[in-house]
C-alpha positions in Angstrom: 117.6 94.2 79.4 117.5 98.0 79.4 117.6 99.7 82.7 116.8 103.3 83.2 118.0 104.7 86.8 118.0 107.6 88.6 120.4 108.9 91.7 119.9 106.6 94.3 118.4 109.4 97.0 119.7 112.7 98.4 123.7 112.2 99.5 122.9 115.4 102.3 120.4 114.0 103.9 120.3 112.8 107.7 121.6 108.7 108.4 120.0 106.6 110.0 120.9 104.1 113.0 120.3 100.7 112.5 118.0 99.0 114.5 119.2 97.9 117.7 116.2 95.7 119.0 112.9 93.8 117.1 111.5 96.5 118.8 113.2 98.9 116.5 111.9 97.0 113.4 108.1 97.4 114.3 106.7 100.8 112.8 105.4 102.0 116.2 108.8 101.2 118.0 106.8 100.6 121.2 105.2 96.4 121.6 107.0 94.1 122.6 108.0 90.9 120.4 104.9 88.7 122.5 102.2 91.2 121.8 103.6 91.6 118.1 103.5 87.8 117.7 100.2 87.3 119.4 98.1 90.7 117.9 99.9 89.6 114.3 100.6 86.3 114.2 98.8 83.9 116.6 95.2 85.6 115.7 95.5 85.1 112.0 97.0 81.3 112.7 93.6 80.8 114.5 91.3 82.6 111.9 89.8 80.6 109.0 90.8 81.8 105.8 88.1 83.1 103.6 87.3 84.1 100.0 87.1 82.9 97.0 89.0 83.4 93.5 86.8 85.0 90.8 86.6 83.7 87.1 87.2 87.5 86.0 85.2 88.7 83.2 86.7 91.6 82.1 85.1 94.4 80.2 85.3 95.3 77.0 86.4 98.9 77.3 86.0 102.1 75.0 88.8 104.5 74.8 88.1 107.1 77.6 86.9 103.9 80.1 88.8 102.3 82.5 88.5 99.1 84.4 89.8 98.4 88.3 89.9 95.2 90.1 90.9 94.6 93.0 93.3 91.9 93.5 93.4 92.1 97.4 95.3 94.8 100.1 97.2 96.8 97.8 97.0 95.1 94.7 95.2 96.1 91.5 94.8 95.6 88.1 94.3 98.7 85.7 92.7 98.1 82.5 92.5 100.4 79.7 91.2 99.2 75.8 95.1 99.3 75.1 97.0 99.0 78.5 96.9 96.7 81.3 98.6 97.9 84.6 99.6 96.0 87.7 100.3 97.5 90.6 102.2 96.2 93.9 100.8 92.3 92.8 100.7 89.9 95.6 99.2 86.7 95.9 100.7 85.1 98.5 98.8 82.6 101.0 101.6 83.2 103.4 104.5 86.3 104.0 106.9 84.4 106.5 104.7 84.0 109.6 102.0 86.1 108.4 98.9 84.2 106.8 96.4 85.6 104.6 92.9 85.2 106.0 91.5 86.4 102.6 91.8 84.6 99.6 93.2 87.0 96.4 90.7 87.8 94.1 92.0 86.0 91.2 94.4 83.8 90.2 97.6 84.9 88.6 97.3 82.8 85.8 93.7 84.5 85.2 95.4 88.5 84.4 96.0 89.2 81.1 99.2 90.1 79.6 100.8 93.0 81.4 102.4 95.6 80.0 102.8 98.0 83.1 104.1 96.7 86.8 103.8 100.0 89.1 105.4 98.7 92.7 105.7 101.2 95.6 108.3 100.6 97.7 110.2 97.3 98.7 108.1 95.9 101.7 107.1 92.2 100.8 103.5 92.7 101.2 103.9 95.3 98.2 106.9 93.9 96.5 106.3 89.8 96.1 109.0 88.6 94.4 107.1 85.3 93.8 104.6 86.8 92.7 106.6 88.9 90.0 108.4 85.7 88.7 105.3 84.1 87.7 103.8 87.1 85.6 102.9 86.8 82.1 105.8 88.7 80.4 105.3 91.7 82.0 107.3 94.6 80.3 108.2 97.8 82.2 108.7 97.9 86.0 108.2 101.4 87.8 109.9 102.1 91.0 110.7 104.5 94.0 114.8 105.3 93.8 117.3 102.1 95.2 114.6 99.7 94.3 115.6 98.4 91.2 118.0 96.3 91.8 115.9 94.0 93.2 113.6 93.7 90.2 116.5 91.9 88.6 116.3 89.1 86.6 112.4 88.9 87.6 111.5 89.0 83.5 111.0 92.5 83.4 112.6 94.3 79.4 112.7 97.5 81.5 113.4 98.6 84.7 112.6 102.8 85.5 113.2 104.4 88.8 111.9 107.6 89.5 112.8 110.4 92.3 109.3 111.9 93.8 107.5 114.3 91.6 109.7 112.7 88.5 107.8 111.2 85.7 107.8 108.6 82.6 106.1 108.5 79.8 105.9 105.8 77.2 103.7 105.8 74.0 100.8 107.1 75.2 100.7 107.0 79.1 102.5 108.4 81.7 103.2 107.6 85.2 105.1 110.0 88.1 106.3 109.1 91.3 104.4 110.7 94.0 105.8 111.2 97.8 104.2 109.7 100.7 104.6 109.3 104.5 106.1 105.7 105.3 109.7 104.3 104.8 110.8 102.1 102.3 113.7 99.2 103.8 113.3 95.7 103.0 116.5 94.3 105.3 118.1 95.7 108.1 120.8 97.5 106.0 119.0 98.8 102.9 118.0 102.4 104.1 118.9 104.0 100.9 115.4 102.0 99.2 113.1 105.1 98.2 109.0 104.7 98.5 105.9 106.4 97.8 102.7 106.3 95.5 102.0 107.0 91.5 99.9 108.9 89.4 99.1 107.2 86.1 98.2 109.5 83.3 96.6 107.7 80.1 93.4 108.8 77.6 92.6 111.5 79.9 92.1 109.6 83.2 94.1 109.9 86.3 94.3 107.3 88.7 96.2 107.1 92.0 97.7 104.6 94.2 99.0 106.4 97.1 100.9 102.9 98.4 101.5 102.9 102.3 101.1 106.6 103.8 100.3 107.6 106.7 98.5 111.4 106.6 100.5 114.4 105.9 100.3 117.5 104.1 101.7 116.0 100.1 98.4 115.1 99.6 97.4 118.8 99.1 100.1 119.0 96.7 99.4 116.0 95.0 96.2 117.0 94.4 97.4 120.6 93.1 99.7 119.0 90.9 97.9 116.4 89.6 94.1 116.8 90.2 93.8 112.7 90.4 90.0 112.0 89.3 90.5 108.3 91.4 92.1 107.8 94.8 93.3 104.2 96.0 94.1 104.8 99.5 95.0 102.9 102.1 92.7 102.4 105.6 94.0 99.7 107.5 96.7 98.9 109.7 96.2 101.8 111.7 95.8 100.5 115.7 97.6 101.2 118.0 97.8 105.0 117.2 101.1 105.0 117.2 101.1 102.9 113.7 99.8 105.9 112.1 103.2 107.2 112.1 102.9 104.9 109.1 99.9 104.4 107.9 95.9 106.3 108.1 93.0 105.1 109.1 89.5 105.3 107.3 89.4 108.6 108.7 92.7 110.7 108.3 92.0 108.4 104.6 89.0 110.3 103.9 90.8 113.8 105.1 93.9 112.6 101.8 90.8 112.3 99.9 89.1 115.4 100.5 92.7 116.8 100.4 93.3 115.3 96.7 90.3 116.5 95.6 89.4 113.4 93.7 86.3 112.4 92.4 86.4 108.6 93.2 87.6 107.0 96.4 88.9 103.5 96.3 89.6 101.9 99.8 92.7 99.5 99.9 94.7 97.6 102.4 92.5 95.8 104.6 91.2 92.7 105.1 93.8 90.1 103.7 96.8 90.2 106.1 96.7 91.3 109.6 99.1 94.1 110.2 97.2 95.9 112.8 95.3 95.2 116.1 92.1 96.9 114.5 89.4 93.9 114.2 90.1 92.9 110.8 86.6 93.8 109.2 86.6 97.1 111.3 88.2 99.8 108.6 85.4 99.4 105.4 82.6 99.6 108.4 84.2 102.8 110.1 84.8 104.2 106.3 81.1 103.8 105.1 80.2 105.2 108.2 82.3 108.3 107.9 81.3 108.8 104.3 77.5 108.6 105.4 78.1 111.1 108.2 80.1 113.6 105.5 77.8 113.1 102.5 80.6 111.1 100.6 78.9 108.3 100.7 78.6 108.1 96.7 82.0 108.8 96.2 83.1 106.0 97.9 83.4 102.5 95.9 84.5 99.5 97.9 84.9 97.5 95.5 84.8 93.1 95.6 87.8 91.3 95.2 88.5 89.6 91.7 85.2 91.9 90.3 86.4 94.8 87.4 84.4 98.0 87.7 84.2 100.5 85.4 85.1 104.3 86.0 
């Protein structure tokens, strides 16, 4: 297996303590272990799951066309008439503690062959190493810096990890690393993990997965850099405010999108695992509503679960 690696991170930069508390290990630093369990845990063990997998019928696409479905929170599948792309796949009933109160779109046995696995960062709601064993035959794996080592041995023939703003390009497509607002440790000790989102460059379409971000100012110069035609942007996970230290909201989501510059925004992470204390179905609602109120309403496509559209 051929592995392509890049430094692992910037040696100057600032260290960071290790967490003293389980207070230190939620992304708002501020609940306390009972009202993480309760708000996270106890709600979703009482809530029914819902949802249905589709029987996908995918498109037959034309060169110039491509296809997105969404698999459920972050996960997608990219379909071009010569490329098919997964990105952070996860179809997990259960992380740990946390259940899934919505059923993933499809089964994993329904994708087609992959040829492209794009995975943000090294959180297990993004990076589902069960998930990624059971693939069929996936071939290159794209990652933040410090991440690949854990795609070992997971069936991938290549394993590329990218710095922010670097890119790679293979036969036709290209895909670059893109920096973003979160943090990117799986374990206690593994600080040195790199995150952020990608840009996917193929036929003439550019398509965006910004991963987990909260707002800053990159995504003006994403958007300079790469004038990204669709946005996949995340708008849950978002109460209390301090979680948006981490993550956006539908509305600082709409400000990234307006920020990009994109023509097409695609609303992500919400609705299958409870990570906030929002209501779970609150975050497409608010969205539409903000769109409606800003005249974006036709820009916005939130798209089914397990359904392809066509861009």
């Amino acid at each position: 297996m051929r592995r392509d690696r890049q430094p692992q991170g910037d040696p100057a930069a600032p260290r960071r303590r290790l967490p003293r508390s389980f207070r230190d290990l939620t992304p708002s630093q501020h609940f306390k272990p009972r009202k993480f369990f309760y708000e996270l845990v106890w709600k979703a063990l009482l809530t029914r799951r819902i949802g249905r997998h589709q029987r996908p019928v995918f498109p037959k696409l034309a060169r110039g066309h491509v296809a997105l479905t969404w698999i459920g929170h972050a996960s997608f599948l990219i379909q071009f008439d010569d490329l098919n792309v997964l990105v952070d796949p996860n179809f997990a009933n259960w992380l740990f503690l946390l259940k899934r109160i919505k059923r993933a779109g499809l089964r994993l046995q329904d994708l087609p062959p992959i040829d492209l696995v794009l995975l943000t960062h090294a959180h297990y709601d993004h990076f589902h190493k069960p998930t990624l064993r059971r693939l069929p035959a996936p071939k290159i794996a794209v990652l933040p810096w410090g991440v690949g080592d854990l795609a070992r041995n997971l069936g991938f023939t290549r394993i590329v990890e990218l710095q922010p703003w670097q890119s790679y390009a293979h036969e036709s497509w290209k895909v670059s690393l893109t920096p973003g607002k979160h943090w990117g440790a799986r374990t206690l000790r593994d600080l040195h993990r790199g995150y952020g989102g990608f840009l996917l460059e193929h036929q003439g379409r550019r398509i965006y997965h910004a991963g987990d971000s909260a707002y800053f100012d990159g995504f003006k110069e994403i958007g300079q850099r790469f004038a990204p035609e669709i946005a996949l942007l995340p708008i849950g996970a978002y109460y209390p405010e301090t979680f948006r230290r981490m993550h956006m909201g539908p509305d600082e989501a709409m400000r990234a999108f307006c920020d990009l510059g994109a023509q097409w925004f695609v609303p992500m992470h919400f609705g299958h695992f409870r990570l906030g204390f929002e209501d779970i179905d609150e975050p497409p609602r608010w969205l539409s509503n903000i769109a409606s109120r800003e005249g974006l309403s036709e820009h916005v496509r939130i798209l089914e679960e397990g359904v392809p559209a066509v861009f």
